[in-house]
Chimera marker file (.cmm) of the C-alpha trace (Angstrom):
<marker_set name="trace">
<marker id="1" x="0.000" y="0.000" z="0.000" r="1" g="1" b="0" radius="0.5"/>
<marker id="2" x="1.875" y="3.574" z="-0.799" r="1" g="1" b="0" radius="0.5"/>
<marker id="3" x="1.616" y="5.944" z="1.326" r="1" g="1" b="0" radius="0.5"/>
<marker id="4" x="-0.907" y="7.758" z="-0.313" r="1" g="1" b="0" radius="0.5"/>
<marker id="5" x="-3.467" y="5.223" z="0.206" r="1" g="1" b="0" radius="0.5"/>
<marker id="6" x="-2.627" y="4.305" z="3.916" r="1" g="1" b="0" radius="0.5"/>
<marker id="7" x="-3.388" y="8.226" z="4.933" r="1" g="1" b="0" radius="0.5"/>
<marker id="8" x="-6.762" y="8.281" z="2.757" r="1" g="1" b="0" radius="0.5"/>
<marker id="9" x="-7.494" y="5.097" z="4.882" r="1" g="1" b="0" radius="0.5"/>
<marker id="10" x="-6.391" y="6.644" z="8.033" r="1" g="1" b="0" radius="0.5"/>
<marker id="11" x="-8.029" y="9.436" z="7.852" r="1" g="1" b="0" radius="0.5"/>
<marker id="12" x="-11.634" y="7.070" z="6.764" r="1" g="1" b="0" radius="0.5"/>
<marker id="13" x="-11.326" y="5.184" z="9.757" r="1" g="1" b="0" radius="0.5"/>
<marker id="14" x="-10.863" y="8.423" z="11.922" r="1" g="1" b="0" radius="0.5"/>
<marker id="15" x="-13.810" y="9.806" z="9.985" r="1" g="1" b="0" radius="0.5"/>
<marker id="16" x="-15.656" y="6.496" z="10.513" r="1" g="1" b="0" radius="0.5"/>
<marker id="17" x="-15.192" y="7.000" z="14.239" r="1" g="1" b="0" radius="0.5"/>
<marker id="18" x="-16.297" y="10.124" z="14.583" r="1" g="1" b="0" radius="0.5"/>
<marker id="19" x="-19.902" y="9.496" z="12.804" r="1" g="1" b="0" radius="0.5"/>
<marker id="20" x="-20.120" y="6.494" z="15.153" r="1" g="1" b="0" radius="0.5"/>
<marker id="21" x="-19.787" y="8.444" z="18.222" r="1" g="1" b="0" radius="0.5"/>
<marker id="22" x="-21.833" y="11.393" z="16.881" r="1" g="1" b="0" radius="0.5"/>
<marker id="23" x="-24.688" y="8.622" z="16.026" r="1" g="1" b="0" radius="0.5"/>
<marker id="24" x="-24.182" y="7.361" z="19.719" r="1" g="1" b="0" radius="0.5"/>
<marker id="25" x="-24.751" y="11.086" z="21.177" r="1" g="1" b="0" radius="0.5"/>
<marker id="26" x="-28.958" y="10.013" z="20.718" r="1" g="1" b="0" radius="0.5"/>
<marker id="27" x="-31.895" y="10.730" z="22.347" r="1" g="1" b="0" radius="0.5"/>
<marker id="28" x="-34.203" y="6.869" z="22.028" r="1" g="1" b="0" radius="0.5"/>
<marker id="29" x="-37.812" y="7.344" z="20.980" r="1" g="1" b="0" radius="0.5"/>
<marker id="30" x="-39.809" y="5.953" z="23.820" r="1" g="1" b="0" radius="0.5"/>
<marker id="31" x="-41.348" y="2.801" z="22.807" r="1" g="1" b="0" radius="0.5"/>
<marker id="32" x="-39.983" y="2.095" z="19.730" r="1" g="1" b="0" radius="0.5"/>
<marker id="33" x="-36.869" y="0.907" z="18.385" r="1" g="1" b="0" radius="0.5"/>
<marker id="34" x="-35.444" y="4.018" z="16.934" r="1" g="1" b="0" radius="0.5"/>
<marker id="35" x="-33.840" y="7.256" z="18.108" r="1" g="1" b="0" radius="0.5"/>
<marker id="36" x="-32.868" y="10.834" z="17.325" r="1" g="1" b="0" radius="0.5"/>
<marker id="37" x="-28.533" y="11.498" z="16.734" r="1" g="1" b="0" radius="0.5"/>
<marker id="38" x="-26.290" y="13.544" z="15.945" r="1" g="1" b="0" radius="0.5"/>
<marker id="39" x="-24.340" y="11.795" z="13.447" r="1" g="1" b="0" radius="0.5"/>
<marker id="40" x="-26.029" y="13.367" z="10.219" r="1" g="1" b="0" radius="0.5"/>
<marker id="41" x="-24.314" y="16.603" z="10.875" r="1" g="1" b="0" radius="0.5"/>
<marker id="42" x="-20.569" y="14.960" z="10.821" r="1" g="1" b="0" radius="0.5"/>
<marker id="43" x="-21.926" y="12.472" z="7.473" r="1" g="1" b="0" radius="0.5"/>
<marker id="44" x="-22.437" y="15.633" z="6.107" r="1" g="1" b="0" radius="0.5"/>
<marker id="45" x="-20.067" y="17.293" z="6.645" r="1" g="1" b="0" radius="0.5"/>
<marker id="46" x="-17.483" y="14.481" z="5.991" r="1" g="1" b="0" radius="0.5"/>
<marker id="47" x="-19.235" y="14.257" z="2.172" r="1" g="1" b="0" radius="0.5"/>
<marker id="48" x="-18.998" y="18.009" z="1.847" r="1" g="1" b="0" radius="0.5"/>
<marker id="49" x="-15.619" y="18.436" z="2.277" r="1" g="1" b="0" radius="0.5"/>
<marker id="50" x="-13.778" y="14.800" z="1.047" r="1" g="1" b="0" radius="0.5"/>
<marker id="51" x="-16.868" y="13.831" z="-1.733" r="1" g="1" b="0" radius="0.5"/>
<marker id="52" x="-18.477" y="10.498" z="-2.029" r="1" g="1" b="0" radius="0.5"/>
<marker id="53" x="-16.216" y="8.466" z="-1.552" r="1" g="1" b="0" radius="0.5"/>
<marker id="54" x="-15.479" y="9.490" z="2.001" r="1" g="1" b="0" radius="0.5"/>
<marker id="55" x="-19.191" y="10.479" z="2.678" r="1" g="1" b="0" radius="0.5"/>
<marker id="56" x="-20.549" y="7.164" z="1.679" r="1" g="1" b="0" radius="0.5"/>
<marker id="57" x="-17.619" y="4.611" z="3.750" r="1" g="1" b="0" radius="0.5"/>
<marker id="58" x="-17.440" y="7.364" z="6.411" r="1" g="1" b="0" radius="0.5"/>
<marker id="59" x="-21.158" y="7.289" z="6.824" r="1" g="1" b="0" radius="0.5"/>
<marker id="60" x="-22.442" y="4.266" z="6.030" r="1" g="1" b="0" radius="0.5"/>
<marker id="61" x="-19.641" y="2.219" z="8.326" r="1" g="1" b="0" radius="0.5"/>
<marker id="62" x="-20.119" y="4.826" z="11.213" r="1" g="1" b="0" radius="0.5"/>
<marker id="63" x="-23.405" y="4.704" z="11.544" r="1" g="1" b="0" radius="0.5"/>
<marker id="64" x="-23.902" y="1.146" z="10.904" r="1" g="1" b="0" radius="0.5"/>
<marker id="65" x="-21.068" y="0.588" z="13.362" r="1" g="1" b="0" radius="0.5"/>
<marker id="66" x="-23.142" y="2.937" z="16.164" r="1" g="1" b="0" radius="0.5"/>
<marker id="67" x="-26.208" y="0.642" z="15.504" r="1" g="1" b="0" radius="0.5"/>
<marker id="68" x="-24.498" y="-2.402" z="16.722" r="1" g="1" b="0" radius="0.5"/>
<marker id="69" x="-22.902" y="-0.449" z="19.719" r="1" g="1" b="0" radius="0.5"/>
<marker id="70" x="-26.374" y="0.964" z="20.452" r="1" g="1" b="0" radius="0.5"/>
<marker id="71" x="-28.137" y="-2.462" z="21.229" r="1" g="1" b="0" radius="0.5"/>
<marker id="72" x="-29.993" y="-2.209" z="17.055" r="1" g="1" b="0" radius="0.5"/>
<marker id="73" x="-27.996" y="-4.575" z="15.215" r="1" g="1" b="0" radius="0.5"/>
<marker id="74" x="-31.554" y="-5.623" z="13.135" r="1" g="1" b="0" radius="0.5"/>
<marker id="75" x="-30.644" y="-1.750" z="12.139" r="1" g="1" b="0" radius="0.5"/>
<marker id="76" x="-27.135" y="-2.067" z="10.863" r="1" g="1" b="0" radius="0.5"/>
<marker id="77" x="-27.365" y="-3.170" z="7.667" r="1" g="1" b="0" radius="0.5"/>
<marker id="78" x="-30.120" y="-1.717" z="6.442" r="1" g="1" b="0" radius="0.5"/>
<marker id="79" x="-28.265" y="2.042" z="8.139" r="1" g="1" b="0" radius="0.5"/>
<marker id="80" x="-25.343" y="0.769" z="6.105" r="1" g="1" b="0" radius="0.5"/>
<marker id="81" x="-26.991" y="0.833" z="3.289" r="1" g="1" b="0" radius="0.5"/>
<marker id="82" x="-29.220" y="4.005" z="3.523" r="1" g="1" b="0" radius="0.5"/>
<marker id="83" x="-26.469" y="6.140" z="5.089" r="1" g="1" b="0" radius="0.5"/>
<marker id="84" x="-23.746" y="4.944" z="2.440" r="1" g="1" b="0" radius="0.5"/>
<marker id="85" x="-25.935" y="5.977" z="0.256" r="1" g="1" b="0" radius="0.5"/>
<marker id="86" x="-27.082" y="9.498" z="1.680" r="1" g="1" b="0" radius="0.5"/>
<marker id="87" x="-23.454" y="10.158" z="2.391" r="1" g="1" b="0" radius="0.5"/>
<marker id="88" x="-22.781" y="8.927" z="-1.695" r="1" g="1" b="0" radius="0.5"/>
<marker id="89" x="-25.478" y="11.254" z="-2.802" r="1" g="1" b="0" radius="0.5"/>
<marker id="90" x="-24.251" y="14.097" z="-0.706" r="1" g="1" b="0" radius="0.5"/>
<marker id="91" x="-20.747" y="14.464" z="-1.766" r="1" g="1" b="0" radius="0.5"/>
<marker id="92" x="-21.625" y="13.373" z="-5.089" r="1" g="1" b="0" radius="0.5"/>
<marker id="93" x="-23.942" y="16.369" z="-5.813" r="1" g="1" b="0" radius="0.5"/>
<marker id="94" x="-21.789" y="18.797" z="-3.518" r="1" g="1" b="0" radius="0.5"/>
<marker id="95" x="-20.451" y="20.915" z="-6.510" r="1" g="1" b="0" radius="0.5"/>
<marker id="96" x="-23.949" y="21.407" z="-7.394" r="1" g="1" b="0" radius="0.5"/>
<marker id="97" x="-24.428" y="23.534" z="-4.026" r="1" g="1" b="0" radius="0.5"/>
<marker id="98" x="-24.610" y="22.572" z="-0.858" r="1" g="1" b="0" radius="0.5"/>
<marker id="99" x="-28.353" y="23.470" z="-0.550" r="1" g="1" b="0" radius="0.5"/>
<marker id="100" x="-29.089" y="20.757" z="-3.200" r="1" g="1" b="0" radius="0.5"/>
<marker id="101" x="-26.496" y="17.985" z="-2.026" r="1" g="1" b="0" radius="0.5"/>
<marker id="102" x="-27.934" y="18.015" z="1.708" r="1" g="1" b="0" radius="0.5"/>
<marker id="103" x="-31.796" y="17.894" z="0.391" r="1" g="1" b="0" radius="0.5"/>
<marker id="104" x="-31.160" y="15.499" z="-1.895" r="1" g="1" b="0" radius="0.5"/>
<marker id="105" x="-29.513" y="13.071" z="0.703" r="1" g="1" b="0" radius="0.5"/>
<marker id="106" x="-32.504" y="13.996" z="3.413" r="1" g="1" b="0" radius="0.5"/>
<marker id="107" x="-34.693" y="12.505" z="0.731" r="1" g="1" b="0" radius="0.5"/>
<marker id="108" x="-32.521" y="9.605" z="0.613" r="1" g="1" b="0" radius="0.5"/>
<marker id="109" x="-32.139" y="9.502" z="5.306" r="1" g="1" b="0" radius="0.5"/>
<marker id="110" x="-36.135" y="10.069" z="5.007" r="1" g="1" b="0" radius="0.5"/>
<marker id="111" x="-37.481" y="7.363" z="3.057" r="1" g="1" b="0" radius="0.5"/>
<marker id="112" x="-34.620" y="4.697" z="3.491" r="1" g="1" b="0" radius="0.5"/>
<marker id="113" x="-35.460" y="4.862" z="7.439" r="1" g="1" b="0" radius="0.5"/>
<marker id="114" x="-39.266" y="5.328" z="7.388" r="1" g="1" b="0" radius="0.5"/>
<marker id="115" x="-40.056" y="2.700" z="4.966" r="1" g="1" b="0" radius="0.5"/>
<marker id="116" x="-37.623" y="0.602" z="6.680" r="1" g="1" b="0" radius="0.5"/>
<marker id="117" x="-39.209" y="1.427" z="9.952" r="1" g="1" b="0" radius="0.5"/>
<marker id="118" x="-42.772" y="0.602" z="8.515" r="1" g="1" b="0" radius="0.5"/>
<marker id="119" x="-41.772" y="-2.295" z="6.853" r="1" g="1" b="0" radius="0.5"/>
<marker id="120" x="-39.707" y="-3.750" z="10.545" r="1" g="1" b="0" radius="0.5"/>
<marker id="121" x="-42.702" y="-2.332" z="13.142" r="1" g="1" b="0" radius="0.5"/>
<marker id="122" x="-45.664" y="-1.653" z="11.133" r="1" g="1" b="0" radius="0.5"/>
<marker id="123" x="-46.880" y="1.397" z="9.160" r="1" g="1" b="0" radius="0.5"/>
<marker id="124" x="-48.561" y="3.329" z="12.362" r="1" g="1" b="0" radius="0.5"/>
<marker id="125" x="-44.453" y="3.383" z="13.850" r="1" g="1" b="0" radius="0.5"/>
<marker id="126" x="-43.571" y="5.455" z="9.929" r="1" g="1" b="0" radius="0.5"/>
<marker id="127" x="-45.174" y="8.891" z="10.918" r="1" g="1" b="0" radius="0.5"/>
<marker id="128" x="-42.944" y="8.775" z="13.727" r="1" g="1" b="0" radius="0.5"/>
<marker id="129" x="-39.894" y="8.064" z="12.332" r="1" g="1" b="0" radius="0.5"/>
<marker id="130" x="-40.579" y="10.192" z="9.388" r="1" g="1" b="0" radius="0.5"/>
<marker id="131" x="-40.899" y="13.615" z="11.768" r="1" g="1" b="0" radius="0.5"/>
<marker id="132" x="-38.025" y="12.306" z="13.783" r="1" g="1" b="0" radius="0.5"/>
<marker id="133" x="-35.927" y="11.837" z="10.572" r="1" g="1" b="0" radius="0.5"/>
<marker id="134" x="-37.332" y="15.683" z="9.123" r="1" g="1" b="0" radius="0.5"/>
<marker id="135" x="-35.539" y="16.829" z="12.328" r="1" g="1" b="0" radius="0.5"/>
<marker id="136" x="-32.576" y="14.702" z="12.383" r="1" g="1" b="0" radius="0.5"/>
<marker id="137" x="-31.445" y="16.040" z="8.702" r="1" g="1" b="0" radius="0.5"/>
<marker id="138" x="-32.921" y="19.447" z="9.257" r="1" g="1" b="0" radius="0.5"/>
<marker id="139" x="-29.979" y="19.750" z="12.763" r="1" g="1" b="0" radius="0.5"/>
<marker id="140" x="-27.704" y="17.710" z="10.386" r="1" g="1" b="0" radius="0.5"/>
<marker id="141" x="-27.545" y="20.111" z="7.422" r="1" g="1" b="0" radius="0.5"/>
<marker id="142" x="-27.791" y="22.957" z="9.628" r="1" g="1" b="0" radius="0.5"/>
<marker id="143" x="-24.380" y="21.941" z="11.628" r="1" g="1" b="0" radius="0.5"/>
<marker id="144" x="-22.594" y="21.215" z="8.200" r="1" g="1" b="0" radius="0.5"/>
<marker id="145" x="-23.423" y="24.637" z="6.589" r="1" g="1" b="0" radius="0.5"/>
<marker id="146" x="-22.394" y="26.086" z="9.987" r="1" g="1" b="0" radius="0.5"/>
<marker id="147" x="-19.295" y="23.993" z="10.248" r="1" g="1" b="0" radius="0.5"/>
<marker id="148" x="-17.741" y="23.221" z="6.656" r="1" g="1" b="0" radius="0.5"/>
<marker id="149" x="-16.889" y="27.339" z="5.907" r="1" g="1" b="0" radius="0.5"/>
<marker id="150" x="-15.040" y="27.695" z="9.070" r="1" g="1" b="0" radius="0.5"/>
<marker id="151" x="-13.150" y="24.279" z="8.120" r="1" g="1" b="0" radius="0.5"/>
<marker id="152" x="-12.542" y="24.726" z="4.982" r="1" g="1" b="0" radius="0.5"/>
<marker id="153" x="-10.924" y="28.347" z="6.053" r="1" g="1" b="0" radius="0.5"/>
<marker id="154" x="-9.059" y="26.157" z="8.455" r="1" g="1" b="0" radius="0.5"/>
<marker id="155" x="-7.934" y="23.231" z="6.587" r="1" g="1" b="0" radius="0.5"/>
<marker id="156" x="-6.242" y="22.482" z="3.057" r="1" g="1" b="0" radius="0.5"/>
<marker id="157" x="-8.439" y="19.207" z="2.072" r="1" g="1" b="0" radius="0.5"/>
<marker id="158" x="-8.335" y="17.667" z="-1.453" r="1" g="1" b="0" radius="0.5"/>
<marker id="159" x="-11.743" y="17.164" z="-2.607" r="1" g="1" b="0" radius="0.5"/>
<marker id="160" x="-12.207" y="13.727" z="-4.629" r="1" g="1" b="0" radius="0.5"/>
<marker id="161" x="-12.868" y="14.102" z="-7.951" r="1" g="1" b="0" radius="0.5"/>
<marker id="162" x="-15.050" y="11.234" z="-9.112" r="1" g="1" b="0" radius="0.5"/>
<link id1="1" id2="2" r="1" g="1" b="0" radius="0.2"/>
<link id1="2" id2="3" r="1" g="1" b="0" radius="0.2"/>
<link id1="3" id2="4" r="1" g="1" b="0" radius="0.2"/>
<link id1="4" id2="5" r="1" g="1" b="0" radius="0.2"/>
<link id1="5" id2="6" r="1" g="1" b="0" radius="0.2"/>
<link id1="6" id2="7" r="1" g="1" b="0" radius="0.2"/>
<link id1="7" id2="8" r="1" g="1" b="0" radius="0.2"/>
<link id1="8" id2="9" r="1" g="1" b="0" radius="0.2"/>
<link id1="9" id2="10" r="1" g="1" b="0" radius="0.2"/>
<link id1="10" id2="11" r="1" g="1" b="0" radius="0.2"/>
<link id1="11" id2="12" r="1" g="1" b="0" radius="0.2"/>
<link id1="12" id2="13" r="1" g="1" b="0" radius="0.2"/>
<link id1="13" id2="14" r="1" g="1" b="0" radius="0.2"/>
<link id1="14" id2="15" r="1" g="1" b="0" radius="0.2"/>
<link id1="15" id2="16" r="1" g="1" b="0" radius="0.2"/>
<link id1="16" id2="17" r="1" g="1" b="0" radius="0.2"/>
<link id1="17" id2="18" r="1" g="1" b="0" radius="0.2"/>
<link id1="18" id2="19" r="1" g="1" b="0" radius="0.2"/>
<link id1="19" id2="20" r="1" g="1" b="0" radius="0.2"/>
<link id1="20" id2="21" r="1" g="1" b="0" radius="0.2"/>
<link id1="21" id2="22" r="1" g="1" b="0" radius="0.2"/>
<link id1="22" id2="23" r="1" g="1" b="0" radius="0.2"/>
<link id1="23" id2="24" r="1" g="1" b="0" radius="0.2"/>
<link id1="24" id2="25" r="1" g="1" b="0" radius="0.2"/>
<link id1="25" id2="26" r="1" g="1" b="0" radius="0.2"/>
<link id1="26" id2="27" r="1" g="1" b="0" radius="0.2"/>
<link id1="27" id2="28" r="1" g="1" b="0" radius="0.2"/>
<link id1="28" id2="29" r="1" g="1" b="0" radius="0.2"/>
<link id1="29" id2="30" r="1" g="1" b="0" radius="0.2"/>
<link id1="30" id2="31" r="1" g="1" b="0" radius="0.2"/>
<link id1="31" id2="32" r="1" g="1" b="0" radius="0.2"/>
<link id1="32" id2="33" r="1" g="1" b="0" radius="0.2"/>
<link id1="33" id2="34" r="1" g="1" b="0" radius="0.2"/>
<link id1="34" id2="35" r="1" g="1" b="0" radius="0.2"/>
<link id1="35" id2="36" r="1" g="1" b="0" radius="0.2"/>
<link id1="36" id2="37" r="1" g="1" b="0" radius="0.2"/>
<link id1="37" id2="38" r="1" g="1" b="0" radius="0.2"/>
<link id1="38" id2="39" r="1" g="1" b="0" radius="0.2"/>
<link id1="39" id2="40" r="1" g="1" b="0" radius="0.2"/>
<link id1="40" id2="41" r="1" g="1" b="0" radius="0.2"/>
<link id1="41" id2="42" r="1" g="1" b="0" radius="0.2"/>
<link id1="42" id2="43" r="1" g="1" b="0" radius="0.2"/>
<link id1="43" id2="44" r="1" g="1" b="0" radius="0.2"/>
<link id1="44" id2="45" r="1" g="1" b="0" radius="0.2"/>
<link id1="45" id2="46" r="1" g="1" b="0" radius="0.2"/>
<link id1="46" id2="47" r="1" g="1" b="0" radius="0.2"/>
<link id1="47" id2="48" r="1" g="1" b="0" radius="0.2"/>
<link id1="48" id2="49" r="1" g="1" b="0" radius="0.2"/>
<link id1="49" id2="50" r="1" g="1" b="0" radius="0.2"/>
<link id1="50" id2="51" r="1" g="1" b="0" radius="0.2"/>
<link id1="51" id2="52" r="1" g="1" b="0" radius="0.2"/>
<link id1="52" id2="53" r="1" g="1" b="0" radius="0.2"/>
<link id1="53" id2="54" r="1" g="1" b="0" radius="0.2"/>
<link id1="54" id2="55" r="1" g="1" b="0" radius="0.2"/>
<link id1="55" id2="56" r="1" g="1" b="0" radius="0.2"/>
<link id1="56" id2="57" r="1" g="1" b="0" radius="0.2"/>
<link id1="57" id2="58" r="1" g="1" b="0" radius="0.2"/>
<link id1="58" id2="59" r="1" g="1" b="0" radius="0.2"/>
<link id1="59" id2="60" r="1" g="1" b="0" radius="0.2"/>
<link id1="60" id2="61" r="1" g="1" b="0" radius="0.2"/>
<link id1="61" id2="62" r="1" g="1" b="0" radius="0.2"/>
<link id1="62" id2="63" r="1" g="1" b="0" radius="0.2"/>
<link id1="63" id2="64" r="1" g="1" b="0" radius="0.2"/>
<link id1="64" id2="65" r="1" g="1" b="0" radius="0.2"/>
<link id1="65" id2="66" r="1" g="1" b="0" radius="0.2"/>
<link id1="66" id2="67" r="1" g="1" b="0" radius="0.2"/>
<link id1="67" id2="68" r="1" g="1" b="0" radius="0.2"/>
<link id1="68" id2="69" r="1" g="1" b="0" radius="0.2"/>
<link id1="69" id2="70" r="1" g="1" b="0" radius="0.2"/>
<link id1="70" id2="71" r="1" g="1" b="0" radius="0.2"/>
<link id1="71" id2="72" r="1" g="1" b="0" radius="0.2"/>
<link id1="72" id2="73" r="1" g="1" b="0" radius="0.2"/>
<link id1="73" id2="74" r="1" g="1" b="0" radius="0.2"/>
<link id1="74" id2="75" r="1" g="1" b="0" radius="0.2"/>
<link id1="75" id2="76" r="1" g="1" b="0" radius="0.2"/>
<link id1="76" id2="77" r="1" g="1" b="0" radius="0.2"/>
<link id1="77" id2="78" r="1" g="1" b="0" radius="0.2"/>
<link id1="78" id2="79" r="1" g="1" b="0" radius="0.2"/>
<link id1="79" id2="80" r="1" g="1" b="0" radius="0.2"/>
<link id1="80" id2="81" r="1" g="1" b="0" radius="0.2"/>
<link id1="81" id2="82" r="1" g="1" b="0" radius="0.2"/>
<link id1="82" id2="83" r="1" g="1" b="0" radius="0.2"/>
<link id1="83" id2="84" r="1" g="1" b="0" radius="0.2"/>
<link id1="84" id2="85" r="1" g="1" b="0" radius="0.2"/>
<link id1="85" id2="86" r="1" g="1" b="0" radius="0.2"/>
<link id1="86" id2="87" r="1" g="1" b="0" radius="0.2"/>
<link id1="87" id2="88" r="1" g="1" b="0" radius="0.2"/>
<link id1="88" id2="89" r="1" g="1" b="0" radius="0.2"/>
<link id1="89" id2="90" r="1" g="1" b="0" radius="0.2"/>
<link id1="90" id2="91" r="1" g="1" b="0" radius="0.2"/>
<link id1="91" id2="92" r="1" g="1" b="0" radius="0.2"/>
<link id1="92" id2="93" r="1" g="1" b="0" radius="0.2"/>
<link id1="93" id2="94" r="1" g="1" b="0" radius="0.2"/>
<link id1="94" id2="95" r="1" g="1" b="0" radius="0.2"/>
<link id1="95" id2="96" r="1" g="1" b="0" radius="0.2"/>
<link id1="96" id2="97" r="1" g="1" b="0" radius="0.2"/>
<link id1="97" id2="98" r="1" g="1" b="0" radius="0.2"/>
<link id1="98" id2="99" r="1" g="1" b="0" radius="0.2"/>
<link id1="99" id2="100" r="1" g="1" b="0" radius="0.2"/>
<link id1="100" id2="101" r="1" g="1" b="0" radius="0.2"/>
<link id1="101" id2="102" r="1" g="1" b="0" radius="0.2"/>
<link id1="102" id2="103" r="1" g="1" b="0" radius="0.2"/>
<link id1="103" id2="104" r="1" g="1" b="0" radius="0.2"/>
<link id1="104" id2="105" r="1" g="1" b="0" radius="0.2"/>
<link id1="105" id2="106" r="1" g="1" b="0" radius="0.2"/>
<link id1="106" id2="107" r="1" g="1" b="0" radius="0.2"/>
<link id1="107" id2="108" r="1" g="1" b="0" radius="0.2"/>
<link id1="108" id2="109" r="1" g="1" b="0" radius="0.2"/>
<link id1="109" id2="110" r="1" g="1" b="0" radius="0.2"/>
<link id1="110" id2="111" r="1" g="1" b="0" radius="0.2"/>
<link id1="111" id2="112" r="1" g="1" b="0" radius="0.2"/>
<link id1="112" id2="113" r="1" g="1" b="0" radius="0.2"/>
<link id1="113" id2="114" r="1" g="1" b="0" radius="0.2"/>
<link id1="114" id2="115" r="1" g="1" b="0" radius="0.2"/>
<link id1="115" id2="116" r="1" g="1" b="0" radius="0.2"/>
<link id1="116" id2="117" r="1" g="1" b="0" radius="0.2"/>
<link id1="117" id2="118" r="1" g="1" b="0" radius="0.2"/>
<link id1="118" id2="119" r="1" g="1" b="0" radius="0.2"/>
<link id1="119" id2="120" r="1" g="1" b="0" radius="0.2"/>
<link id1="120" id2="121" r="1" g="1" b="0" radius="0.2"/>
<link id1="121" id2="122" r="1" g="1" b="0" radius="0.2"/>
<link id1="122" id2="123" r="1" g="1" b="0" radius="0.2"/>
<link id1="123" id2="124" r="1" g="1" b="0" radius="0.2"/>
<link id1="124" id2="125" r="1" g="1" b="0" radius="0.2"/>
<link id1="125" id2="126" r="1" g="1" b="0" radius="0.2"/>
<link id1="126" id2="127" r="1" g="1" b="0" radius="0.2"/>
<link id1="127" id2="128" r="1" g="1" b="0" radius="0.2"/>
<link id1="128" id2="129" r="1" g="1" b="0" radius="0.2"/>
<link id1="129" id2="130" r="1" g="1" b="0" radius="0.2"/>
<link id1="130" id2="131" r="1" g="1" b="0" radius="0.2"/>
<link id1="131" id2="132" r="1" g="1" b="0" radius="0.2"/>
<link id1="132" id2="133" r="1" g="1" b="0" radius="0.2"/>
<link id1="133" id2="134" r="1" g="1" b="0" radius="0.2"/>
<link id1="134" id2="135" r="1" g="1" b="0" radius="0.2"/>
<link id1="135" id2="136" r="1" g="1" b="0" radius="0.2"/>
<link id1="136" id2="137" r="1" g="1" b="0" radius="0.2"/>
<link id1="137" id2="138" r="1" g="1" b="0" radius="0.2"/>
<link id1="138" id2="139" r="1" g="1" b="0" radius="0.2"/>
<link id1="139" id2="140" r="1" g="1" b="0" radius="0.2"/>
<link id1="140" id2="141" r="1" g="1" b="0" radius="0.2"/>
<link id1="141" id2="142" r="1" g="1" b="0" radius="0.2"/>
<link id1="142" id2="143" r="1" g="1" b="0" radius="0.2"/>
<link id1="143" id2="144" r="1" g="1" b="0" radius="0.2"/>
<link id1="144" id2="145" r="1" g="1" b="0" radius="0.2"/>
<link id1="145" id2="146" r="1" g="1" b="0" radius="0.2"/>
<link id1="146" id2="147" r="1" g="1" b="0" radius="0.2"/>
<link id1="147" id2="148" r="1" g="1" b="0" radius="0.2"/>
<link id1="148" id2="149" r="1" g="1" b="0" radius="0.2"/>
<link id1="149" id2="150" r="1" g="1" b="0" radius="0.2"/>
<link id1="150" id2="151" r="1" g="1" b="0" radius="0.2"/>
<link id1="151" id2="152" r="1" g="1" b="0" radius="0.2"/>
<link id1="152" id2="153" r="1" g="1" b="0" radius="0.2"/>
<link id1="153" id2="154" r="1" g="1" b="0" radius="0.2"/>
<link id1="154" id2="155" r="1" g="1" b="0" radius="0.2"/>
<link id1="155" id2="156" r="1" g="1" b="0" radius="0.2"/>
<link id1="156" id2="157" r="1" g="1" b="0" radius="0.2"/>
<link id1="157" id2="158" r="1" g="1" b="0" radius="0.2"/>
<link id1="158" id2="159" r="1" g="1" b="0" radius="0.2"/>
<link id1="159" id2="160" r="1" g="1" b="0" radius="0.2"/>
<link id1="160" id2="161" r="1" g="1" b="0" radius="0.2"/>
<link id1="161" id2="162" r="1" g="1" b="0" radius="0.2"/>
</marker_set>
């Protein structure tokens, strides 16, 4: 492996960690089997900054890995899945504007989890999720647009160019 590599895979698995303990900062719904983190914030602003690539490993491992920490494994690989791709999606259409790249990956949080949710605990559960997951990408977007200016003043990253 050159040395190239071994940092971008350094730096993934430090990335990786940090959406995992973000995700474990949650508030659990009462009664159900889902909860409210702060892990969309550092997905997004992980895919801002480093592009897909980064956004969709970073996230999708992180969160996945949180899951299984968290005591919802049934969860992991279905948040592997939706939160690879929301991460994918996000630094994918990041060029595009930010605006655009963080609704278009909500879309992606939103209906992944809440027809997931329906599908796992029954359609009445989906409402739920669905407000909780409005909120979660609504704080999410909001701490990335706060965050990636006064990083990106601070830092000298290489975006990926896919």
């Amino acid at each position: 492996m050159d040395k190239n590599m071994a940092k971008k895979v350094a730096l993934g698995a430090v990335l990786a960690a940090m959406v995992t303990v973000a995700t474990m900062l949650h508030i659990p719904m009462p009664g159900m089997r889902i909860y409210f983190n702060l892990g969309e914030g550092v997905l997004y602003v992980v895919a801002l900054l480093l592009g897909s690539h980064f956004g969709g490993l970073c996230g999708g491992l992180g969160a996945a890995l949180a899951d299984v920490l968290l005591g919802y494994p049934l969860w992991a690989p279905l948040t592997l899945v939706i939160k690879g791709v929301e991460g994918f999606v996000v630094g994918k259409l990041a060029p595009r504007g930010r605006t655009i790249a963080l609704a278009a990956g909500a879309v992606v949080m939103i209906a992944g989890y809440t027809t997931s949710a329906g599908i796992l605990y029954g359609w009445k559960v989906a409402p739920v999720e669905f407000i909780t997951d409005i909120a979660q990408t609504g704080v999410g977007a909001v701490f990335a647009l706060v965050f990636v200016p006064v990083l990106e003043k601070r830092l000298t990253l290489k975006r990926e160019t896919n």
